[in-house]
N, C-alpha and C positions, 0 to 999 in steps of 0.2 A: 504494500500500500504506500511505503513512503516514497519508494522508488518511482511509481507512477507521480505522485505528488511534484517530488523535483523535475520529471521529466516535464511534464507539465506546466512547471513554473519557467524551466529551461523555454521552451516550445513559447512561451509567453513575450518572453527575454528577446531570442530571437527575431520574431517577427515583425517587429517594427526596423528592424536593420532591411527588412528585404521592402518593407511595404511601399518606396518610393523609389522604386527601379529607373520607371520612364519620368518618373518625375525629375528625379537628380539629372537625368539626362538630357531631359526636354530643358529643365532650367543652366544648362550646365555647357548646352550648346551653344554656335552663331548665333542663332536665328531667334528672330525677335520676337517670339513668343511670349506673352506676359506670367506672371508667378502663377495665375488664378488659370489662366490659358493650360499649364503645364499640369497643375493638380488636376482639372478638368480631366485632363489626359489619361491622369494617373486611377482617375477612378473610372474610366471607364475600361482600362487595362485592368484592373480587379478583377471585375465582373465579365472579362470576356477571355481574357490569357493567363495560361498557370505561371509561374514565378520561373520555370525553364524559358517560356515564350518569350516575357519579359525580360529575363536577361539578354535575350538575343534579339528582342527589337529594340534594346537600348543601345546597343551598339551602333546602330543604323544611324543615330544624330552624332558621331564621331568617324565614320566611317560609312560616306551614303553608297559609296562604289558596293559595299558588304550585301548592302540591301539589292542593288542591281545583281550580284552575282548572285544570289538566294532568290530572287524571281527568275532569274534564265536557267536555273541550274533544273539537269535531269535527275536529280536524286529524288528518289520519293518523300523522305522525310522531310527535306525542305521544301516539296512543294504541299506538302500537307500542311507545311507550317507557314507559308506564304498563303495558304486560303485563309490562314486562322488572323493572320495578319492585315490582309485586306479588309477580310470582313470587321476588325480592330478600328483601323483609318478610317473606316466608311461611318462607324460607328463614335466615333470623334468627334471627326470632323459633324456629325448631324449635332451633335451633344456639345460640342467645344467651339466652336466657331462664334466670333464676335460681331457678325454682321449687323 
């Protein structure tokens, strides 16, 4: 029982180190996206990408060529995960967007 306990507490601990993946990123990049633009983002990565997806669509605002080679690439894994990624942006951009 105590063992669960700490796992637990540990489990608690952690998850705020991860819970602003695209956020850090989004905020962390060029582009002129605002703080509230960026959290924006970052919650709707919650709700639509696991914390593996997220790490690898944060890489994309440091390296956008990544994201190019991950849309053209034949591997199935990445194109599994570029559908997952589109449909992220599309989902965004509806939800984030300051027009």
């Amino acid at each position: 029982m105590k063992i669960l306990q700490i796992s637990s507490a540990i489990l608690l601990m952690c998850a705020p180190l991860n819970a602003a993946t695209i956020e850090n990123a989004c905020n962390g990049s060029n582009r002129t996206a605002s703080n509230e633009t960026c959290s924006c983002i970052q919650k709707v990565a919650n709700v639509s990408l696991s914390s593996r997806d997220q790490k690898q669509a944060a890489k994309f605002f440091k390296n956008p060529q990544l994201a190019q080679d991950t849309r053209q690439s034949d591997n199935p894994s990445k194109e599994r995960f570029w559908l997952r990624y589109k449909a992220f942006g599309m989902l965004a951009e509806e939800n984030c967007s300051t027009s």
